[in-house]
N, C-alpha and C positions, 0 to 999 in steps of 0.2 A: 557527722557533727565535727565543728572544730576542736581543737585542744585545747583553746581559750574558752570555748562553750562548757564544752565537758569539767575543766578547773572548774568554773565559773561554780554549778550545779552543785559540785564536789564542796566547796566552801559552804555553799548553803546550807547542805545536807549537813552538814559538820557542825556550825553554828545552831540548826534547828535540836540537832542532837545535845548540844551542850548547853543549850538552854532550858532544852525537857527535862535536863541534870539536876541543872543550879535549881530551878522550878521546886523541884519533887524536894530537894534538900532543904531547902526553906520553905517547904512546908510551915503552916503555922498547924499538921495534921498530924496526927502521929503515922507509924508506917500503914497502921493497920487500914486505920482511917481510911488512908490517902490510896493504897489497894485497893478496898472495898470502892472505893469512887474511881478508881481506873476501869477497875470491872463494871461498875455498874454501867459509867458510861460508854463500853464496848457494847455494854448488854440492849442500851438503849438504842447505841446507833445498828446494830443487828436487826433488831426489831422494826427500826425505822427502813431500813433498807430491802427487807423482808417487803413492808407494805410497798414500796418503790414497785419490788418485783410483782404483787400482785396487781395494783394499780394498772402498771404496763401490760402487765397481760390478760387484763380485762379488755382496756383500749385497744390492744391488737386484736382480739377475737372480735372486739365488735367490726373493725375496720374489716377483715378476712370474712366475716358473714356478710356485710353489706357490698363485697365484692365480692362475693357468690353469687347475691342475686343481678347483682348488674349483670353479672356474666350470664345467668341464665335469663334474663328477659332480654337482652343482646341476643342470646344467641335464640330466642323462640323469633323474633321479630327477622330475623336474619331466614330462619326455616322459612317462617310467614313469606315472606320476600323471593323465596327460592322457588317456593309453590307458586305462587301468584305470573311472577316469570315462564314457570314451564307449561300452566293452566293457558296462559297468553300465545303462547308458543304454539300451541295443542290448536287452540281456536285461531291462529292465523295458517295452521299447516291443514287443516278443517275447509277452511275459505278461500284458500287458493286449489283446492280435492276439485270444488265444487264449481 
């Protein structure tokens, strides 16, 4: 990254901090308050984030089982294909014996 990128960011970060400041100091909450509603809403987005991770990993297990079986009806249909070739093979080495 540039150094004018990297300032850039650095300012941001700076500014977002000193307005989470000014924010929490005029409070119209008291300190206690205004904790207890910091924590709660970590507690909430924990909890939301939590179901994110379950969510996703229902949708991947389903995707990972419906591509098990593609893979095994692929690969039966492939067997099928491989028999039927060497059954072919058998009966034309048969026909030419004779």
């Amino acid at each position: 990254m540039s150094d004018n990128r990297i300032n850039t960011i650095g300012w941001f970060v700076a500014g977002l901090s000193l307005g989470a400041v000014v924010a929490i100091l005029y409070a119209p909450k008291s300190g206690r308050e205004t904790r207890q509603d910091i924590a709660d809403g970590v507690d909430d987005g924990r909890k939301y984030l939590a179901s994110l991770g379950r969510s996703a990993g229902e949708h991947v297990s389903g995707w990972v089982a419906s591509g098990k079986k593609l893979v095994t009806d692929k690969k039966h249909q492939v067997s099928k294909g491989i028999d039927a070739g060497l059954e072919a093979m058998r009966d034309a080495a048969a026909e030419t014996r004779t």
